[in-house]
Structure formats: C-alpha cells, structure tokens
C-alpha positions as CSV (number, residue, x, y, z in Angstrom):
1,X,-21.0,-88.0,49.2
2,X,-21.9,-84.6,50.1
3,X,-20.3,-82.1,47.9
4,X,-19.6,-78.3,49.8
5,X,-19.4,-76.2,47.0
6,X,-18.6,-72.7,49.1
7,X,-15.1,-73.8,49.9
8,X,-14.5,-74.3,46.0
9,X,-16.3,-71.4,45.3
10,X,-13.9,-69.1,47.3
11,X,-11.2,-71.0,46.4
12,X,-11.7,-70.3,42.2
13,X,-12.6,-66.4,43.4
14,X,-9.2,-66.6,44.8
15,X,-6.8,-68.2,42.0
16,X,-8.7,-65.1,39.8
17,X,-7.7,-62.7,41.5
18,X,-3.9,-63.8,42.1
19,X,-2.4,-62.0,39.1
20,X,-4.1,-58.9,40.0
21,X,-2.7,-58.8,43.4
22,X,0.7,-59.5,42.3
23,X,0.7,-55.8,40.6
24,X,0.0,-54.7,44.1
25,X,2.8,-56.5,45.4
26,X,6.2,-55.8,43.1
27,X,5.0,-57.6,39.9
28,X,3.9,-56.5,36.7
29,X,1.6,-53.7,37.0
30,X,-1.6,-54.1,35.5
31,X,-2.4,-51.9,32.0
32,X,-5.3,-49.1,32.2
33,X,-8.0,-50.1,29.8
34,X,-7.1,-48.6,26.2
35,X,-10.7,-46.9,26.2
36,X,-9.9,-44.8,29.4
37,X,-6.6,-43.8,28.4
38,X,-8.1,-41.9,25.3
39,X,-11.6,-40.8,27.4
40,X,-9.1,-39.1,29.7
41,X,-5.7,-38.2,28.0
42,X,-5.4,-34.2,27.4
43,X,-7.2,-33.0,24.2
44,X,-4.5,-31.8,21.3
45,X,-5.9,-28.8,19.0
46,X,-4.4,-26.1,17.1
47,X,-3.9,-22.0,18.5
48,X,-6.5,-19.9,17.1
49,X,-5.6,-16.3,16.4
50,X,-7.7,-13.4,16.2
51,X,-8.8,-12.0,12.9
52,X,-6.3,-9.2,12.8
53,X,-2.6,-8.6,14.6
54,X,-1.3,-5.6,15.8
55,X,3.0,-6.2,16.3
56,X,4.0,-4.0,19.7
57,X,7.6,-2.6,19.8
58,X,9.3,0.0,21.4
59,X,11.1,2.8,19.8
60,X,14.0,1.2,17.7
61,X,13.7,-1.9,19.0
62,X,13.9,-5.1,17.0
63,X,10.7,-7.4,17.2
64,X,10.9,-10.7,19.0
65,X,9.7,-13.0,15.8
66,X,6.7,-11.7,14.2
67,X,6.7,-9.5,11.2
68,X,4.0,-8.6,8.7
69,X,2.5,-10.6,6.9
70,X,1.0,-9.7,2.4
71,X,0.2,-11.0,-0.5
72,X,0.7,-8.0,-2.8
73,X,3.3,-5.4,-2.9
74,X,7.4,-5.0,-3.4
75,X,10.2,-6.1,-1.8
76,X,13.9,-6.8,-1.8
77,X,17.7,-7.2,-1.1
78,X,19.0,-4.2,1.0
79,X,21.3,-1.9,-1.4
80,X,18.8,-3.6,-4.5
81,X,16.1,-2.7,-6.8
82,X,13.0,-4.5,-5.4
83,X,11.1,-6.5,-7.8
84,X,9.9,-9.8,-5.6
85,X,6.5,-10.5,-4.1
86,X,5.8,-10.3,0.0
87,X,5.0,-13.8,0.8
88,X,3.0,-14.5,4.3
89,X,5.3,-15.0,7.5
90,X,3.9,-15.1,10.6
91,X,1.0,-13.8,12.4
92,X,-1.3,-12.8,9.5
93,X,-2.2,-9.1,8.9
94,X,-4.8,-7.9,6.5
95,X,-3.8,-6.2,3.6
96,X,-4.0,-3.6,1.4
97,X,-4.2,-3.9,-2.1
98,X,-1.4,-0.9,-2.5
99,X,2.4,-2.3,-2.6
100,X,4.7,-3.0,0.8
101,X,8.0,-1.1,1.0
102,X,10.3,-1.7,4.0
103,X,12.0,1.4,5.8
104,X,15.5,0.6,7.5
105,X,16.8,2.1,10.6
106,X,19.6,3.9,9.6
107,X,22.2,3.9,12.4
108,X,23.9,7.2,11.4
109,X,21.8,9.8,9.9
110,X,22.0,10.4,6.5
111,X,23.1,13.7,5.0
112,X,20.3,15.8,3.5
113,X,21.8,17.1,0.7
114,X,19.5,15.1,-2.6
115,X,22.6,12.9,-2.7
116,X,21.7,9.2,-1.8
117,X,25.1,7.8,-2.0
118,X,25.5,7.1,1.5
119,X,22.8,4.9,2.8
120,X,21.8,3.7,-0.4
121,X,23.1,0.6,0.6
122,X,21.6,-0.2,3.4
123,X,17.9,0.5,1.6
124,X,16.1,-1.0,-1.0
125,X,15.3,1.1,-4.1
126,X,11.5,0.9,-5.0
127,X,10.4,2.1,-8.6
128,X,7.6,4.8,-9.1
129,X,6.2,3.9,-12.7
130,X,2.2,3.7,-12.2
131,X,0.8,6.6,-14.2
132,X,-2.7,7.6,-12.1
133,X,-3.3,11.2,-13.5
134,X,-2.6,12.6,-16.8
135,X,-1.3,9.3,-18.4
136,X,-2.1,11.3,-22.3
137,X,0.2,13.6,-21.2
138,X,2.5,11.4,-20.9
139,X,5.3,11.0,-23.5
140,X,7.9,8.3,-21.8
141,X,10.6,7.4,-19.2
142,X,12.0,10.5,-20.0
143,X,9.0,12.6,-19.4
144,X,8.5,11.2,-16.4
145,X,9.4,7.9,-13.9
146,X,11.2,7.4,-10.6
147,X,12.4,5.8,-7.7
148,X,12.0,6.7,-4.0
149,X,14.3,4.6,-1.2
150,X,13.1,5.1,3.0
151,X,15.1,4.7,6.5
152,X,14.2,5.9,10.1
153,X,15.5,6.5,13.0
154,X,14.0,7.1,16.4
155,X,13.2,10.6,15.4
156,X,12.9,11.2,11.4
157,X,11.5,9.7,8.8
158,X,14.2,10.4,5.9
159,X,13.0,9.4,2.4
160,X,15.2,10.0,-1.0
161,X,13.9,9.9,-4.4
162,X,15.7,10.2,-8.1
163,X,13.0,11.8,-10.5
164,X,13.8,11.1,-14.8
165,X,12.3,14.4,-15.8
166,X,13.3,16.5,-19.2
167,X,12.0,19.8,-18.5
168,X,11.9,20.7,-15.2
169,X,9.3,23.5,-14.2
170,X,8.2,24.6,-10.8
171,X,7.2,28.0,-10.3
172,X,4.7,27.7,-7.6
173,X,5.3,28.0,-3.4
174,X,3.5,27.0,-0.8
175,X,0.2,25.1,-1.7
176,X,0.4,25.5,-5.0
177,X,3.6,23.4,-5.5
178,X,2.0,20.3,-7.2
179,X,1.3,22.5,-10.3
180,X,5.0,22.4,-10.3
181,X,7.5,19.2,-10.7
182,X,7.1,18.0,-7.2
183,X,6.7,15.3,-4.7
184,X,3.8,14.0,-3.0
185,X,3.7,11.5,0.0
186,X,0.2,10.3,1.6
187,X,0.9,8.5,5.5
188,X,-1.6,6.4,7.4
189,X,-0.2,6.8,11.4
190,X,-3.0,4.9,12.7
191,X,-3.0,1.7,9.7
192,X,-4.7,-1.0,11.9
193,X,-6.6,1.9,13.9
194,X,-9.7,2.6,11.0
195,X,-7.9,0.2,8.7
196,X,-11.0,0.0,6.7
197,X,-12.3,3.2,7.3
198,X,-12.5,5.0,3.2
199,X,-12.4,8.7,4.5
200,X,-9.7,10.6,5.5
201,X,-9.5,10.8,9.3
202,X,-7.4,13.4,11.6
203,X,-4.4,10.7,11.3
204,X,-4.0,10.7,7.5
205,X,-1.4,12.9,5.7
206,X,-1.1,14.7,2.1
207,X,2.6,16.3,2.1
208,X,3.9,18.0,-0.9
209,X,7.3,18.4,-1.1
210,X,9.1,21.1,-4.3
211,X,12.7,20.7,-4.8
212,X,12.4,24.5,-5.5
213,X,13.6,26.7,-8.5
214,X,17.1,28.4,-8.3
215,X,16.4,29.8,-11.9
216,X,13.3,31.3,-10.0
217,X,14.8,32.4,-6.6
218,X,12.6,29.8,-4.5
219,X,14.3,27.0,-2.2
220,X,13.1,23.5,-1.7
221,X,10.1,23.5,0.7
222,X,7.4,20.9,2.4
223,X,3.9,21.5,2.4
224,X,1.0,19.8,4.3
225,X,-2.3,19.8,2.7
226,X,-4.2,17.4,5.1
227,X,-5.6,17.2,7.8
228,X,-4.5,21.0,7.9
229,X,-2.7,23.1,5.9
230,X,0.6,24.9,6.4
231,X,4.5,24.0,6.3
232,X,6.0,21.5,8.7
233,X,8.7,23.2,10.6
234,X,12.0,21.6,11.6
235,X,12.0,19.3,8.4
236,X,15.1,19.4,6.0
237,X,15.5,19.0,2.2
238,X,18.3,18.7,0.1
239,X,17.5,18.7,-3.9
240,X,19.4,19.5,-7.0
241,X,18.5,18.9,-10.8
242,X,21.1,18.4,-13.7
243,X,21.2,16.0,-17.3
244,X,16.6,15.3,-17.1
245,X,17.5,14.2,-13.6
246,X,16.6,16.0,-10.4
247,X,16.7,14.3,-6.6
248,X,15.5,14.8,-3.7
249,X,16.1,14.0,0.5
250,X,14.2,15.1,2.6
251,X,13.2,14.4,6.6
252,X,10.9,14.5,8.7
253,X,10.4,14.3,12.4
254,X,8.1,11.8,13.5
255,X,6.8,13.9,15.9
256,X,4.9,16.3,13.6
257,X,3.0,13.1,12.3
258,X,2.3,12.3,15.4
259,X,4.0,8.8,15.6
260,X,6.4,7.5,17.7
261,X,8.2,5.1,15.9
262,X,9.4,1.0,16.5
263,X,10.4,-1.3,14.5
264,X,8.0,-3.5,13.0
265,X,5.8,-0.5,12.5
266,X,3.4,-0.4,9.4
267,X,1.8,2.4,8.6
268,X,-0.2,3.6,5.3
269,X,2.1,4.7,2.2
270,X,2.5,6.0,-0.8
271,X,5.0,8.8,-3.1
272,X,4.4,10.1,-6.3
273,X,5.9,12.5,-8.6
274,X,4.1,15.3,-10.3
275,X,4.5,17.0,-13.9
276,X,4.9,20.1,-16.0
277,X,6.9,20.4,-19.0
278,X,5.4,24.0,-19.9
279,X,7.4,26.7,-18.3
280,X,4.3,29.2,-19.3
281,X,1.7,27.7,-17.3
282,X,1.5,26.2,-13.8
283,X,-0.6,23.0,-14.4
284,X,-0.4,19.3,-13.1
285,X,0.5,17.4,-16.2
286,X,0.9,13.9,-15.1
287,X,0.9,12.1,-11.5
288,X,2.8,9.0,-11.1
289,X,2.7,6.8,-8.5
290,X,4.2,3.6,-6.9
291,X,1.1,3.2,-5.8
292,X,-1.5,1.8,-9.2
293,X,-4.5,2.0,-6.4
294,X,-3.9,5.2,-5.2
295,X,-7.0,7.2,-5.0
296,X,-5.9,10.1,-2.6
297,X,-9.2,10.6,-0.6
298,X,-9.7,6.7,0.4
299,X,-6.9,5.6,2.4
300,X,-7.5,1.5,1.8
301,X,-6.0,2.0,-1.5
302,X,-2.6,3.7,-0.1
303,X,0.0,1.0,0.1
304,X,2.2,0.1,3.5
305,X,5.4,1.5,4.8
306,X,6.8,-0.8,7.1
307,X,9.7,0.1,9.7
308,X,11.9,-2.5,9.7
C-alpha cells in the first residue's frame, strides 16, 4: 500500500497549531516569553541630584518640602536653649564647618528696646562661649560669655543678645567700638554664590555694633567695617546694662545688605562679643564667639544663618 505522507504531514502542522489559534479566538491568551518581558519592561533606577542645592523661595514664603541639610552646628525647640545636632533632611547642601542657627519670621515686629521678652518664645537661644581672641585674658563666665537669639521679617533682620560681663567699658565711637565691650556680626549674602571662595568678596559683612556708654554721653550705634566703612542708616538698637549684665536688640533692614529675604534662606553667620575690663585704656581684651572656626578674613569658616 502506498502511504501519502503530505496529507498527515499537514494534518500534525495543524493539531500544533490549534491551542495557539484558540488565543486568537476567545481562549486563553498565550503568555509573552519571560526573556522578552524583562529585555523590554522600563528600566528602574534611582534620581541623581547635582552636587550642590540651591532652595528658591519668595519673600516670606514657606518652602514646599526641602530644607537644609548639616552635619555640624546647633539647633533646637523654639522658646529653648539649643544644644542638639543638625541631622541631614532633604536635598543635601554642603556645609560649613561653623554651627547652623535658625532665624524665625516674627509675625509682629519685635520692640527694639535690649528687652527680649517678647519674642523670645518664638526663637531659639544659641550660646556664645567659644573664646577665639584673648582666651589669657580671660577670667570666667563672669568676665565674659553670651547668648544671641535671631527672627526676620520681610524687611529686618532683628537679632538680640544677653552679654555676662563684670566691668563694662566702652569708650570708643565709630570704628573704634570693638576696643570697647561690643558686638560683632560677620554675614555671607551670597553663601552658595563663592561658597568656597576664602577671601572676602563685595557680599561679605563685618558689622560692629556698641551698646554705647550713658556714663560717657555716647548712644548705642552700628558700624560697618567691610566691604566699606561707615554707619548703616535706618537701623535701630535698644541696649541697657545692669547687675554684670548688659543686652542688646538691634535691626537691620535687609536692604542695606543687599538681600531680599525668603524663607529657607541660608546665608553665612556668625556673632561675637568683645572685651575690656580696664576703664583706662581702649584695648580688645577677649573675642568670643559662637562660632570656634571663626577666622574673620576667610568666610568658609563663618557658620550658617538660616531663615526659617
């Protein structure tokens, strides 16, 4: 007998292909090879970020999510002394190796009389103990120490201090008035702009501020040494001294450091506190800061305000 094998051929190549037809047709529907599926499904991989975050605001306006990020510095409980550690939040800054203090907007404008009462609580008090001039000079807490609190609003910059001094002496005016018991603030308005730039640059400042001398007939006044010398008009200071203990507030308007201010703002910082016990001479004693690093002519060892 004569076998045809073409009809059996085409009948087998048939019977194969029956259950892949019948995805075709309303039955199961056949499953892509595993291999594909991975070849083509979307790659997963992590955001990268660049190697350094500027935060963008507008004036008085709280940030979406992001805040600043440190490893070093001081922080705290509004209305507390701070004593904790920044830890890292979000989008990662680089750092200083000065301390972090936080400025709060202060919804109603402090009165600048050297009396902190009123928006004490709604600050965090930051301690000036770092001795970085003078430190054989120095004979204790009640020689010399501090503490220093910040707010802002959309047009000052209002700072507050509380200075433990026994003999107060200040006898000097104008740019002499760090030979005197005195404040001194240094401000970085461009931090991220020539953040590791070790000069001083047209946007760094050296402010003095005296809480003047009733005894000697001179009133409390600010001074700018850098980047040029003379007073700052329009600024207000409050100061009194009594029992080793004098304070100071004082404000400033944004505008002559040329910033215009939003929250999440960090700019460079630092405050410290001069010394003179001798009522004979005018001499810089001691300098302390809250700043250990501080070196005033290299502005990458200031600490960090930030506006918050």
């Amino acid at each position: 007998m004569k076998i045809h094998l073409r009809p059996i051929i085409a009948i087998l190549i048939i019977l194969l292909a029956l259950p892949a037809l019948s995805g075709c047709f309303g039955g199961t529907p056949a499953t892509p090879d595993l291999t594909l599926t991975a070849l083509f499904a979307p790659t997963q991989g992590n955001p990268t970020f660049p190697p350094t975050w500027t935060p963008q605001g507008t004036p008085g306006t709280p940030a979406p999510t992001s805040e600043v990020s440190a490893t070093t510095g001081l922080t705290g409980t509004v209305g507390a002394t701070a004593t904790a550690t920044v830890t890292s939040t979000s989008a990662p800054l680089p750092v200083r190796p000065g301390p972090m203090a936080f400025s709060y907007f202060q919804s109603t404008s402090p009165t600048i009389d050297g009396n902190w009462g009123e928006w004490f609580d709604n600050t965090v008090n930051y301690p000036i103990q770092s001795i970085v001039f003078g430190k054989s000079n120095w004979t204790g807490n009640d020689d010399l120490e501090g503490s220093y609190i910040l707010g802002w609003n959309d047009t000052y910059l209002f700072v507050g201090a509380k200075v433990h001094d026994d003999v107060y002496v200040q006898n000097e005016t104008g740019d002499g008035i760090y030979l005197g018991d005195s404040l001194e603030l240094l401000i970085d308005t461009d931090l991220y702009g020539d953040f590791y730039n070790d000069d001083l640059s047209a946007d760094d400042y050296q402010i003095g501020i005296s809480p003047g001398n009733p005894t000697a007939g001179t009133n409390p006044e600010i001074f700018k040494w850098f980047p040029t010398a003379g007073g700052i008009s329009s600024v207000s200071i409050g100061a009194y001294y009594a029992d080793g203990i004098y304070r100071v507030e004082f404000r400033i308007p944004w505008s002559k450091l040329g910033v215009t201010p939003w929250y999440g703002e960090a700019l460079g910082f630092a405050i410290s506190i001069s010394d003179n016990d001798n009522p004979s001479a005018n001499e810089q004693q001691t300098m302390m800061s809250n700043d250990p690093f501080r070196h005033l002519t290299d502005p990458t060892t200031w600490g960090t305000m930030v506006l918050r």
